[in-house]
RODO-2510 file (C-alpha; in nm, 4 decimals, decimal comma):
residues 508
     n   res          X          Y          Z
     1     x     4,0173    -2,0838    -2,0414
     2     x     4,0833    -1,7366    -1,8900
     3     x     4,3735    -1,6698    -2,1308
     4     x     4,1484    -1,7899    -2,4338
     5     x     3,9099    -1,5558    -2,3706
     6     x     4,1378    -1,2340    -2,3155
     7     x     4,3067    -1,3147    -2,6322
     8     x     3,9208    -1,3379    -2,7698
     9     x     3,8740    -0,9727    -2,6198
    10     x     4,2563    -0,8714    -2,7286
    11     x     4,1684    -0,9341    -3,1026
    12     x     3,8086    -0,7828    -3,0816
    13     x     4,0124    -0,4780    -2,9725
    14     x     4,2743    -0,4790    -3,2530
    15     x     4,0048    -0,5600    -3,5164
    16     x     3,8344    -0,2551    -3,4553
    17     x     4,1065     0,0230    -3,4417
    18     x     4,1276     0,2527    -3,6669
    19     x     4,5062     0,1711    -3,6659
    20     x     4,4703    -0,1642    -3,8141
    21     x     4,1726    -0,2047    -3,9626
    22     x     4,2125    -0,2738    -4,3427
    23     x     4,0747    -0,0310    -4,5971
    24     x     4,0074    -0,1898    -4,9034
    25     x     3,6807    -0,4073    -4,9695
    26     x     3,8520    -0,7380    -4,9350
    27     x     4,0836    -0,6795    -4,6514
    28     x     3,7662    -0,5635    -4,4616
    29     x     3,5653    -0,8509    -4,5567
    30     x     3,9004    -1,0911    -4,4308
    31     x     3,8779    -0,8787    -4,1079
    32     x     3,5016    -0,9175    -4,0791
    33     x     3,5589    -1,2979    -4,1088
    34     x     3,8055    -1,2559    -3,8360
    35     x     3,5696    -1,0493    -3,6319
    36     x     3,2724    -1,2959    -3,5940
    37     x     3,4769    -1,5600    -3,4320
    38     x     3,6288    -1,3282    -3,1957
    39     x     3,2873    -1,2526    -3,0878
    40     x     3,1679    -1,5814    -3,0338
    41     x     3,4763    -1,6946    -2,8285
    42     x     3,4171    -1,3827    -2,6125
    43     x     3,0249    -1,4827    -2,5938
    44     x     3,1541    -1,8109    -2,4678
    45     x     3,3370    -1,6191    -2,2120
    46     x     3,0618    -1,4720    -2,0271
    47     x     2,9901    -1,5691    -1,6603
    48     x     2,7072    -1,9010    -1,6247
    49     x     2,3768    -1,8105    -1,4492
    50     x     2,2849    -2,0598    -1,2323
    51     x     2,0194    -2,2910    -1,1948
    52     x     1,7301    -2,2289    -0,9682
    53     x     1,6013    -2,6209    -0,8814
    54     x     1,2826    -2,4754    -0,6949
    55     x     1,0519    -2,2078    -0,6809
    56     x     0,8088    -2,1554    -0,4580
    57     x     0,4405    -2,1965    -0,6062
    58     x     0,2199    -1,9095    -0,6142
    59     x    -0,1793    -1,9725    -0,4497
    60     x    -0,4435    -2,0399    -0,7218
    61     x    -0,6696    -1,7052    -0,5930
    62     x    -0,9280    -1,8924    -0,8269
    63     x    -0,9755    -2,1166    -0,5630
    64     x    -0,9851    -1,9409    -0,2518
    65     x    -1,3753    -2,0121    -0,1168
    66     x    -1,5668    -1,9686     0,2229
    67     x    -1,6574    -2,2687     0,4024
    68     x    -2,0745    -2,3488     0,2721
    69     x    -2,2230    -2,2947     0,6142
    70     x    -2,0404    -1,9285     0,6024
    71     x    -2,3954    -1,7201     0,4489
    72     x    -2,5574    -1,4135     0,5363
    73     x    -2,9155    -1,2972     0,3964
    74     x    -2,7768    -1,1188     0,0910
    75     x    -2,5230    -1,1790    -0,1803
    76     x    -2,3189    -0,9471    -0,3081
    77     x    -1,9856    -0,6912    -0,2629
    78     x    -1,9843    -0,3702    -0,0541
    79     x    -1,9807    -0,0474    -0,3224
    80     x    -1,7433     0,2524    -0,3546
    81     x    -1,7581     0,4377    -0,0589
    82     x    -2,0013     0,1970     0,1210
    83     x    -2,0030     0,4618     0,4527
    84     x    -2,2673     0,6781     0,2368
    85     x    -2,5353     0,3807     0,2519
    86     x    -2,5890     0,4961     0,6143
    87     x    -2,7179     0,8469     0,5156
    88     x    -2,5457     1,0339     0,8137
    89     x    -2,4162     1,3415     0,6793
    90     x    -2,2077     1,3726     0,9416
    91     x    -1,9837     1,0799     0,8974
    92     x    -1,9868     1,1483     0,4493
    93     x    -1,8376     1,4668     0,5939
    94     x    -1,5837     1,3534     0,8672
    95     x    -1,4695     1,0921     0,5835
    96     x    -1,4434     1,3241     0,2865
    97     x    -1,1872     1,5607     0,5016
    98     x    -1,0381     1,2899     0,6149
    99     x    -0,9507     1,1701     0,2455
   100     x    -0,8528     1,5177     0,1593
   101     x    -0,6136     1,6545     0,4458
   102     x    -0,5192     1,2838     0,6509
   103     x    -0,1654     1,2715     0,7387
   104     x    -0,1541     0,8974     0,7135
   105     x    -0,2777     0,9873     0,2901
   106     x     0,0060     1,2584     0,2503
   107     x     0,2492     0,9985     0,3555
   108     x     0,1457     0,7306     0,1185
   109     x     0,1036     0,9666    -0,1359
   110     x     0,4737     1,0595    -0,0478
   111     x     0,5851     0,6853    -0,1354
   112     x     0,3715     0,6662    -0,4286
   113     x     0,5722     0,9845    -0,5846
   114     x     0,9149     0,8200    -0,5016
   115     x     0,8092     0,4860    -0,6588
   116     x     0,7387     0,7290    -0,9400
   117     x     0,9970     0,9318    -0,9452
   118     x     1,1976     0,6079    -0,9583
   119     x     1,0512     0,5011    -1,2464
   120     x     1,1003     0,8395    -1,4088
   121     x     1,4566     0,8060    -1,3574
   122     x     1,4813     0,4307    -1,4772
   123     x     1,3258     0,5173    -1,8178
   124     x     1,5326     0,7934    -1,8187
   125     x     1,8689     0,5787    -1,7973
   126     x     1,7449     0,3485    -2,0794
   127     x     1,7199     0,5767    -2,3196
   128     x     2,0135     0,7804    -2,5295
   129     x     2,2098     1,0531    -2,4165
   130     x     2,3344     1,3680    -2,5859
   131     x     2,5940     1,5670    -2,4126
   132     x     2,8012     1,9188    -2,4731
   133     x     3,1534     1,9537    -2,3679
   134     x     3,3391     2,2378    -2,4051
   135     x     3,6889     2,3333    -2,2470
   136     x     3,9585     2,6102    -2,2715
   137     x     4,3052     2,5427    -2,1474
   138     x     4,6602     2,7388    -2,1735
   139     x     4,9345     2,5317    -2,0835
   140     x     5,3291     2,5831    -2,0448
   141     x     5,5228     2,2899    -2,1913
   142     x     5,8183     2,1933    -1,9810
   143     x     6,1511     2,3014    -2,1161
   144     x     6,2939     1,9624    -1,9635
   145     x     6,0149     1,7874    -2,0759
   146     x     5,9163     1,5350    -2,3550
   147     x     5,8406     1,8105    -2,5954
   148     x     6,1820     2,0125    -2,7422
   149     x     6,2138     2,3847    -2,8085
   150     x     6,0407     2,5717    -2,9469
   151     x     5,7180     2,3730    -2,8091
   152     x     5,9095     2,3376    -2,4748
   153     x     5,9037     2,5929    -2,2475
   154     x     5,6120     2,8231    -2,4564
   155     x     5,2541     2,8146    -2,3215
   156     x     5,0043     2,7051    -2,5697
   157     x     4,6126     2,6893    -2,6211
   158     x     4,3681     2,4494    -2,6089
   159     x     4,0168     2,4877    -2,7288
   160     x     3,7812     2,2334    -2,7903
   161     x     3,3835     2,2358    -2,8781
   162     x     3,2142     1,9034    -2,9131
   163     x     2,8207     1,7213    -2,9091
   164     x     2,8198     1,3691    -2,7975
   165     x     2,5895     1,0903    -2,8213
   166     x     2,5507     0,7883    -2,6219
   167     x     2,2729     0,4687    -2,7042
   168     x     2,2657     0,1449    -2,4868
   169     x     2,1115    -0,0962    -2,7635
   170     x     1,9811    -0,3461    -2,4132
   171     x     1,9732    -0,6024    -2,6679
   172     x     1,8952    -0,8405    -2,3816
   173     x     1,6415    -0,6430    -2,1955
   174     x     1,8249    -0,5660    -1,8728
   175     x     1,6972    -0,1394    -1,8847
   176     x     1,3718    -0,3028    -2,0400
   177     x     1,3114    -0,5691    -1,7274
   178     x     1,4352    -0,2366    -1,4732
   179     x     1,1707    -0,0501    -1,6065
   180     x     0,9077    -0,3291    -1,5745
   181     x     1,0137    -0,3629    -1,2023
   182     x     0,9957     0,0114    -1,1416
   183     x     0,6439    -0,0370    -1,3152
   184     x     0,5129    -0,2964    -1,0672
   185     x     0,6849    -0,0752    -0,7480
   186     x     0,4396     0,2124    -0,8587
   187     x     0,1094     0,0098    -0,9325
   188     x     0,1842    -0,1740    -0,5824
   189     x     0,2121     0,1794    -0,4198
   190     x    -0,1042     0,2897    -0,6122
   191     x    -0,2629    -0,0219    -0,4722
   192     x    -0,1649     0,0574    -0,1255
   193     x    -0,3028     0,4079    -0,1543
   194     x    -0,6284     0,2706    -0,2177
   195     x    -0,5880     0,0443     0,0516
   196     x    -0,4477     0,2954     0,2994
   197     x    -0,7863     0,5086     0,1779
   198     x    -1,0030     0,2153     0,2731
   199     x    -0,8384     0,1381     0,6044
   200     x    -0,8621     0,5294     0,7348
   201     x    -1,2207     0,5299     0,5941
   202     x    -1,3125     0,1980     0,8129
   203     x    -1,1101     0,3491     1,1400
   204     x    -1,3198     0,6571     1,0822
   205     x    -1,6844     0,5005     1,0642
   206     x    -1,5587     0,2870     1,3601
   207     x    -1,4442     0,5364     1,5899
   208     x    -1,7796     0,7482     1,5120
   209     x    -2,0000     0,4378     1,5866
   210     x    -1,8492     0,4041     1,8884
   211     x    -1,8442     0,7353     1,9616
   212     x    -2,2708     0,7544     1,8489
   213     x    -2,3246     0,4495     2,0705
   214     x    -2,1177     0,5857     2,3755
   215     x    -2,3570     0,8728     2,3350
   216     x    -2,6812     0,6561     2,3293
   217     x    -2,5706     0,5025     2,6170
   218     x    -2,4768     0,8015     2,8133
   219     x    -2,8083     0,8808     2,7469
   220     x    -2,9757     0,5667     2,8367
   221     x    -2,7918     0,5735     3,1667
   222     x    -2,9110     0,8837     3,2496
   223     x    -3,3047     0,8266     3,2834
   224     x    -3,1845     0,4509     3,4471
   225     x    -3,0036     0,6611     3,7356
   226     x    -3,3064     0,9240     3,7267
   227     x    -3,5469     0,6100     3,7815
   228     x    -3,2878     0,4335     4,0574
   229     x    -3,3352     0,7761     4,2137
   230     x    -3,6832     0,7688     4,2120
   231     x    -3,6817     0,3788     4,3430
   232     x    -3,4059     0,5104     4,6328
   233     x    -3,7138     0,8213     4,7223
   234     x    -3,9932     0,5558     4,7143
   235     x    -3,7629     0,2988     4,9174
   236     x    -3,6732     0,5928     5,2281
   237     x    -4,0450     0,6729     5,1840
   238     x    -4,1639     0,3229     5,2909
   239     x    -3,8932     0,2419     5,5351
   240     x    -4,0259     0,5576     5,6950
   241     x    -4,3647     0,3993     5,6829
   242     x    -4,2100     0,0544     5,8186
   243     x    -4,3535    -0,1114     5,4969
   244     x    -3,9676    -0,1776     5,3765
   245     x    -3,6262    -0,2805     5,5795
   246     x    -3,3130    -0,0862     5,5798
   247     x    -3,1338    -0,3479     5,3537
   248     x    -3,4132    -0,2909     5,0716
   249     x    -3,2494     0,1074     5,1032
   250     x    -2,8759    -0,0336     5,0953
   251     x    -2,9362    -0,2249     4,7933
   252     x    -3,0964     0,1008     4,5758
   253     x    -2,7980     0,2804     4,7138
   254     x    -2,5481    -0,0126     4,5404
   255     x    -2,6994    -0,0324     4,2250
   256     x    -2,7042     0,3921     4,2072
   257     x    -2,3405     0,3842     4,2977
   258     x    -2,3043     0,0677     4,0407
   259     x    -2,4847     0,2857     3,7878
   260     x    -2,2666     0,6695     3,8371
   261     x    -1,9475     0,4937     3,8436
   262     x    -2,0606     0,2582     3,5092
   263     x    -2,1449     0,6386     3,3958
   264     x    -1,7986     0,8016     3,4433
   265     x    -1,6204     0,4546     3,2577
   266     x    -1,8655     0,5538     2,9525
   267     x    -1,8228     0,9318     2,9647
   268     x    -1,3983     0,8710     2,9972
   269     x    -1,4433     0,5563     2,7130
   270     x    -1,6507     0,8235     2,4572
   271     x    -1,3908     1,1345     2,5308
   272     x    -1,1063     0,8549     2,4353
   273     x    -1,3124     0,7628     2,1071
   274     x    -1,3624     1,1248     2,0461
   275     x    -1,0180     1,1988     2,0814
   276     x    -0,9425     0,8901     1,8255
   277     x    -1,1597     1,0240     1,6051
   278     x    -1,0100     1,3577     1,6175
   279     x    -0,5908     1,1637     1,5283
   280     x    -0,7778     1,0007     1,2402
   281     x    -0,8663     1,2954     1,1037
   282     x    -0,5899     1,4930     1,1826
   283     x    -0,7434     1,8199     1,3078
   284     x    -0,7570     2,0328     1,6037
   285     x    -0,9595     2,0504     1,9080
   286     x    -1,2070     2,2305     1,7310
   287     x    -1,2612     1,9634     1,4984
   288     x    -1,5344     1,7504     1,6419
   289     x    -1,7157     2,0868     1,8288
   290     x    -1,9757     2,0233     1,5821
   291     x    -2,0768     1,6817     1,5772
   292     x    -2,3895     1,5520     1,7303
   293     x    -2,5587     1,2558     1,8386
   294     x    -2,7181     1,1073     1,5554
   295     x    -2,8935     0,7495     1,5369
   296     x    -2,7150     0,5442     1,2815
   297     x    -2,9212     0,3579     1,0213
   298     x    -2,9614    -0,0136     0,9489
   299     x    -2,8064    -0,1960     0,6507
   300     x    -2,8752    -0,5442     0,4972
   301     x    -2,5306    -0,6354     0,4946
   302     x    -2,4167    -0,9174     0,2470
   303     x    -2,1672    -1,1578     0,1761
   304     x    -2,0554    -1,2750    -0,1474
   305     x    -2,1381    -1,6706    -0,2223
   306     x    -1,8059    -1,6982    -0,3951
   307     x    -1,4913    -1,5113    -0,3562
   308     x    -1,2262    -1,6423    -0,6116
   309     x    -1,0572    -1,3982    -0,8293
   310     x    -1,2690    -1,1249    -0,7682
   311     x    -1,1561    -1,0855    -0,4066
   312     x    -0,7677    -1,0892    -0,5944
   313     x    -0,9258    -0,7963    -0,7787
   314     x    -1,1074    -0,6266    -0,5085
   315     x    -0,8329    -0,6196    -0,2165
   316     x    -0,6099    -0,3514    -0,2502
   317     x    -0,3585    -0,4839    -0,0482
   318     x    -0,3904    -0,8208    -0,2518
   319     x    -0,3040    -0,6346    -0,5897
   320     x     0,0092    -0,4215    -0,3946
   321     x     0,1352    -0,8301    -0,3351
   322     x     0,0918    -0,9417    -0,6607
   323     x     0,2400    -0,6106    -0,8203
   324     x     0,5126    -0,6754    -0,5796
   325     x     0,5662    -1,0041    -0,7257
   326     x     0,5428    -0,9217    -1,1031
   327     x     0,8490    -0,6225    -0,9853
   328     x     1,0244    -0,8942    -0,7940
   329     x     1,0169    -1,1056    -1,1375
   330     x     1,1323    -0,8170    -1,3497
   331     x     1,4471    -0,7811    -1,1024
   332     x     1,5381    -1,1373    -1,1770
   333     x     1,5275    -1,0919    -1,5548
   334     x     1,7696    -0,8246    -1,5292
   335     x     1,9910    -0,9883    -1,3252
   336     x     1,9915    -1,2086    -1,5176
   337     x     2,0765    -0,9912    -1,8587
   338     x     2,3429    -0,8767    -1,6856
   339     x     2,5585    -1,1647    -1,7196
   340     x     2,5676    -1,1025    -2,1472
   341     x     2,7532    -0,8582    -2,2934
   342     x     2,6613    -0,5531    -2,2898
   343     x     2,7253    -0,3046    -2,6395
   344     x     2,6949     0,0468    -2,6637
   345     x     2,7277     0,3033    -2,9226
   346     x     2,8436     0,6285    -2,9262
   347     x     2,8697     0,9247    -3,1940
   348     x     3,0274     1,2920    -3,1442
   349     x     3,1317     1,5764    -3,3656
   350     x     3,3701     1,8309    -3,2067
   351     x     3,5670     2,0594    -3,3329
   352     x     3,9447     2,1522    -3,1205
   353     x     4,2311     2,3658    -3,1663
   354     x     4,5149     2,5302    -2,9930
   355     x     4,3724     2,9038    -3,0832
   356     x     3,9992     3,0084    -3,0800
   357     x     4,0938     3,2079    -3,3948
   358     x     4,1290     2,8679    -3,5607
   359     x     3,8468     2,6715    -3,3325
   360     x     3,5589     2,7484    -3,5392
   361     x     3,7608     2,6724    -3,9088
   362     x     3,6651     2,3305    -4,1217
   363     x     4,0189     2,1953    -4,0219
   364     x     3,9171     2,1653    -3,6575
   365     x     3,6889     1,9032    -3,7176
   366     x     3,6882     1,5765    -3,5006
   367     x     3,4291     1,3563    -3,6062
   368     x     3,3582     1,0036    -3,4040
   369     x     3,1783     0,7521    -3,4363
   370     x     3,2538     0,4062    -3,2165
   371     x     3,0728     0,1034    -2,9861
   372     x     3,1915    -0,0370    -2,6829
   373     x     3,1448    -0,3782    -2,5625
   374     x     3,1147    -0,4535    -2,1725
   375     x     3,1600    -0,8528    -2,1056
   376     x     3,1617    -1,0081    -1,7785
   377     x     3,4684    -1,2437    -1,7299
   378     x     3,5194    -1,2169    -1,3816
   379     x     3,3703    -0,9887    -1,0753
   380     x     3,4428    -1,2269    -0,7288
   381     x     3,0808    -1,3893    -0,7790
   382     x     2,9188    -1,0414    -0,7656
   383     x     2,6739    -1,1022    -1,0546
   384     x     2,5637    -1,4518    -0,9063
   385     x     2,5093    -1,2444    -0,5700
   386     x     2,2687    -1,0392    -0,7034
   387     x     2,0696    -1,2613    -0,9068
   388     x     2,0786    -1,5073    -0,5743
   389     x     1,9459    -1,1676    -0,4152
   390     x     1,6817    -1,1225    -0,6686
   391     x     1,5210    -1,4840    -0,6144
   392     x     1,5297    -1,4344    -0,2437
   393     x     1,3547    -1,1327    -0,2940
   394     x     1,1211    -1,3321    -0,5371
   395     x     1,0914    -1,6102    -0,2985
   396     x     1,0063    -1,3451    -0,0293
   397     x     0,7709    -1,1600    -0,2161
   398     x     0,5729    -1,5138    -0,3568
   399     x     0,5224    -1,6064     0,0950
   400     x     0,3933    -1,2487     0,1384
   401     x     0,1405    -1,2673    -0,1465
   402     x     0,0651    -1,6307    -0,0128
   403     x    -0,0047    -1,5364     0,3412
   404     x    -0,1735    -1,2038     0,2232
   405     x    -0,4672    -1,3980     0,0305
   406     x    -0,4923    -1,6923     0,3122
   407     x    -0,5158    -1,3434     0,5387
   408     x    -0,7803    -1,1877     0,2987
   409     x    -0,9859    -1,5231     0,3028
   410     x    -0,9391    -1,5548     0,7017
   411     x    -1,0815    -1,2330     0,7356
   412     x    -1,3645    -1,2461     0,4996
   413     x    -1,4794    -1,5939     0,7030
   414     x    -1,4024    -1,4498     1,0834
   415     x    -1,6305    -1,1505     0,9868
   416     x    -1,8901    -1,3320     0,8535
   417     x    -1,9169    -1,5443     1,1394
   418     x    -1,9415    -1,2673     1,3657
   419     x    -2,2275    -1,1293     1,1624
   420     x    -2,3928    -1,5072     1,2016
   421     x    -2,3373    -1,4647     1,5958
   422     x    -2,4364    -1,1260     1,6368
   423     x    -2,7646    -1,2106     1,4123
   424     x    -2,8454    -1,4571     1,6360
   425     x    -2,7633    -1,2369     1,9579
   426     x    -2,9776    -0,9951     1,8217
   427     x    -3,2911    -1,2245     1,7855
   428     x    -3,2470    -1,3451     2,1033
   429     x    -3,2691    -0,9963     2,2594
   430     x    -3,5516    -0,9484     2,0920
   431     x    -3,7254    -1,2056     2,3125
   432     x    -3,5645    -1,0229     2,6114
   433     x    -3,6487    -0,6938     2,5394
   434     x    -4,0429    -0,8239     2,4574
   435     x    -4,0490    -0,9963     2,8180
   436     x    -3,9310    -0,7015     3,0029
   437     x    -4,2408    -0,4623     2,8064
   438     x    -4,4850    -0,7355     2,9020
   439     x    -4,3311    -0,7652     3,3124
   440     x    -4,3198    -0,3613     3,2758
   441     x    -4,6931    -0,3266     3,1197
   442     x    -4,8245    -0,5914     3,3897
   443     x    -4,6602    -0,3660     3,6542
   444     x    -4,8207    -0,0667     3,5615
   445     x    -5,1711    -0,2367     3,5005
   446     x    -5,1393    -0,3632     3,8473
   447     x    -5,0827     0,0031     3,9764
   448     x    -5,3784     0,1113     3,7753
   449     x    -5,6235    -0,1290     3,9430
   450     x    -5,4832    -0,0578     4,2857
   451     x    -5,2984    -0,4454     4,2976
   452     x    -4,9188    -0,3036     4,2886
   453     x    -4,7194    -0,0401     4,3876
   454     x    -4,5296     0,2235     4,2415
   455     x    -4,1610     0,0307     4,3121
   456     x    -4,2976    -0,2650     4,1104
   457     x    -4,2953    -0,0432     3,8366
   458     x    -3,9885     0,1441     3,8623
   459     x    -3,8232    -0,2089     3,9102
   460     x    -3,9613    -0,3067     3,5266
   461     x    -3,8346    -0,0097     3,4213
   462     x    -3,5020    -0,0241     3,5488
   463     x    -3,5103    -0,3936     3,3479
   464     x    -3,6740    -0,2570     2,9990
   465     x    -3,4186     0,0165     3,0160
   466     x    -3,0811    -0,2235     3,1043
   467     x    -3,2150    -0,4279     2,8198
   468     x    -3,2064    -0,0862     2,5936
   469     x    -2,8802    -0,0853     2,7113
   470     x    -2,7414    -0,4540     2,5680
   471     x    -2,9259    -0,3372     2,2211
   472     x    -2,7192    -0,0247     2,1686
   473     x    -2,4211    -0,2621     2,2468
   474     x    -2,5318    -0,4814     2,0257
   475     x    -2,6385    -0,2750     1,7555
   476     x    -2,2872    -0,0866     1,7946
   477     x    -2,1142    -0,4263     1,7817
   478     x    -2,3526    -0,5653     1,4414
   479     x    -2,1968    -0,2063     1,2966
   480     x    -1,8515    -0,2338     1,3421
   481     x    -1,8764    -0,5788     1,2210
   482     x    -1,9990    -0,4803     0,8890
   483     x    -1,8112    -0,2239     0,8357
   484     x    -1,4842    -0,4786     0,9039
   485     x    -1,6446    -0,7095     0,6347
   486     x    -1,6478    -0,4391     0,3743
   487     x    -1,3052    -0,3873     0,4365
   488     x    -1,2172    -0,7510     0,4203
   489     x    -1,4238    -0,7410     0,1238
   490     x    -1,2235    -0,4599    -0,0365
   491     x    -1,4415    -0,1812     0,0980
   492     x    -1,5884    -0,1386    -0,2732
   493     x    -1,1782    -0,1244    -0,4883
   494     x    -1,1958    -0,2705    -0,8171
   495     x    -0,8691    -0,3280    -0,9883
   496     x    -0,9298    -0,2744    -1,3089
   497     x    -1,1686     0,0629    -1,1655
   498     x    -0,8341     0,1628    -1,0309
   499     x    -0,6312     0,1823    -1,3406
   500     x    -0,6110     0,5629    -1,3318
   501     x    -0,3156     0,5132    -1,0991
   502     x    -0,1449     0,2533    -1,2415
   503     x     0,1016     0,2378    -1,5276
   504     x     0,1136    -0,0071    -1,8048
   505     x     0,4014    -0,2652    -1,8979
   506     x     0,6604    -0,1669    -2,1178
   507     x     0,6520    -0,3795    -2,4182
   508     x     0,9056    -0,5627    -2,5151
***
């Protein structure tokens, strides 16, 4: 079979040589006859793809629900830049600089130009090629050599001057299915710019929450050890009227001490934040010098009822895996073309001579026109290597695309459940925080009417204001758990919105 199919090549070869190929009508039509044979024998040559027996099935997004008892109050998807429905102009700030001068941005804006670059240079190789050559050489013929005297042994010139043309004619589509792959490498780096936008924005708004709420709390915990002072006075005041015992004085002293050391952990835990804050953005020390406290307003946050294909088109990172996939895809088609032949054409008119005096004159003419044909017959199982690569790749691609919208739809449900929870925290503290006004407005309506003392008072307040304390914790904790559900929900991207940054198919 191997011999058949050199001879096949062998005769292609002769057929087309200037040397032997007939001139007259009939003798060319003969060799054209001979010709088309010749070609399909060498066809038949060409390496076997293999079979692929399975591949791995992609997730039906159209599916992909929350579980029914997953609801909050409100339906609907977070908008483009969602952080501006607080109305702090101090975070629209921090975010907008962050989006401009972020390091984490410049680097995947760095990827997104090679993937384009890449597909710059991909077009570029599919498409023609026109080339000038020139050359001057002076030469001395060996007097011993092949040539005789008078050639031997006298230098001569040679000048030549010629324009060439080259044209792949990819009549199987292995430049067009490169180019499709380098398409879907640059839409799934657009897509994780967006996403890499979204994530920095959400690690922004967290890190200043927690940064506003360590400063609430600092706060807080400043009039609770100004009143624990106050109890400690009134305690030494009536141990010194033997109207309270030395362990009633102990036990202000422990919660004081409980209350300046739960003071320094907060004051160390918001210089951390503030220092997180200040990586995220990617500035100096004199970043933050500005920023100041600033209570954060409250959102009706929402929950789609039904997720489907519009969380495949709202996750960024969902549309970088499928664009992944669709490149992945591509590959394997031209792996695939490359086990046909491959034909080229090429064109060049020169002109060449062994003087420049002569170079330029009609004689020196050397007109060429040709085609080349590239068939595979035998490379050591390289082209079935790299198609079995390509699937692998596929395969690979298909699992991370998989797991990335089971990872989308775990997120979307965890956050919504924390919302439930932290709902129902928060209505629960309400009751807490309405108890400890009524014990603290009983108190002081007992020291009005000369029934209570000043400590029973100081005690309520010490309660209403550690119960202040769980609500900024709680309120901090509701926040960051909306903001994580806009980013599971896609933090307001929009595929189709996004299309700016993407590039079309090529057509076939």
């Amino acid at each position: 079979m191997m011999m058949k199919m050199m001879n096949s090549v062998s005769n292609i070869r002769k057929i087309v040589q200037n040397d032997v190929l007939p001139r007259s009508p009939a003798s060319f039509r003969k060799s054209t006859l001979l010709l088309v044979p010749a070609l399909l024998a060498a066809l038949a040559g060409c390496a076997r793809i293999p079979l692929e027996h399975e591949v791995p099935a992609k997730i039906d997004a159209a599916r992909v629900q929350l579980a029914p008892d997953i609801r909050l109050a409100r339906d609907g998807w977070p908008q483009a830049q969602w952080w501006q429905a607080y109305r702090d102009p101090q975070l629209n700030r921090l975010i907008a600089q962050a989006l401009r001068e972020a390091p984490t941005l410049a680097a995947a804006q760095a990827r997104l130009a090679t993937a384009r670059a890449t597909w710059a240079a991909d077009r570029a190789e599919a498409g023609g090629a026109v080339d000038l050559d020139t050359g001057f050489n002076r030469q001395r013929y060996s007097s011993n050599g092949f040539f005789p005297s008078p050639i031997g042994g006298s230098y001569y010139n040679d000048a030549s001057l010629q324009v060439v043309g080259n044209y792949d004619l990819d009549w199987w589509g292995r430049h067009r299915a490169q180019i499709a792959a380098a398409v879907g490498e640059v839409n799934a780096r657009s897509a994780e710019y967006a996403q890499t936008e979204q994530t920095l924005a959400a690690a922004i708004t967290q890190s200043y929450f927690n940064l506003q709420s360590g400063w609430a709390r600092l706060e807080n915990l400043k009039r609770l050890t100004a009143i624990q002072d106050s109890l400690m006075a009134d305690r030494a005041r009536r141990i010194a009227q033997g109207l309270a015992t030395g362990d009633e004085h102990s036990a202000a002293m422990l919660d004081l001490a409980n209350l300046r050391r739960q003071n320094a952990l907060l004051e160390s835990s918001t210089r951390r934040e503030r220092e997180t804050l200040r990586a995220l953005l990617g500035q100096g020390a004199e970043a933050l010098a500005d920023l100041r406290p600033q209570a954060p307003a409250a959102l009706e946050h929402a929950l789609p009822a039904s997720l489907g294909l519009d969380l495949l088109a709202r996750r960024a990172d969902l549309q970088a895996a499928r664009w992944r996939v669709e490149a992945s895809l591509s590959r394997i088609e031209a792996s695939e073309a490359a086990f046909y032949p491959d034909i080229n054409l090429r064109a060049a008119f020169g002109l060449d001579a062994v003087s420049l005096g002569t170079l330029l004159k009609r004689a020196s003419r050397t007109p060429f026109v040709g085609s080349t044909l590239s068939l595979p017959l035998f490379d050591s199982g390289r082209l079935q290597a790299g198609l079995g690569l390509a699937r692998a790749e596929r395969n690979a691609m298909l699992a991370d695309y998989n797991q990335a919208v089971i990872d989308a739809l775990r997120d979307v449900a965890q956050d919504g459940i924390a919302l439930q929870g932290i709902e129902d925290q928060i209505r629960q503290q309400g009751a807490a925080n309405r108890a400890s006004q009524a014990m603290l407005g009983r108190a002081r309506a007992r020291l009005a009417h000369g029934l209570g003392d000043r400590a029973s008072v100081l005690a309520a307040e010490l309660a209403l204001l550690r119960q202040q304390d769980i609500d900024l914790q709680l309120q901090n904790t509701q926040m960051l758990a909306e903001v994580a559900l806009s980013t599971a929900l896609g933090g307001g991207y929009w595929a189709d919105a996004q299309g700016a940054g993407a590039v079309a198919l090529p057509q076939n």
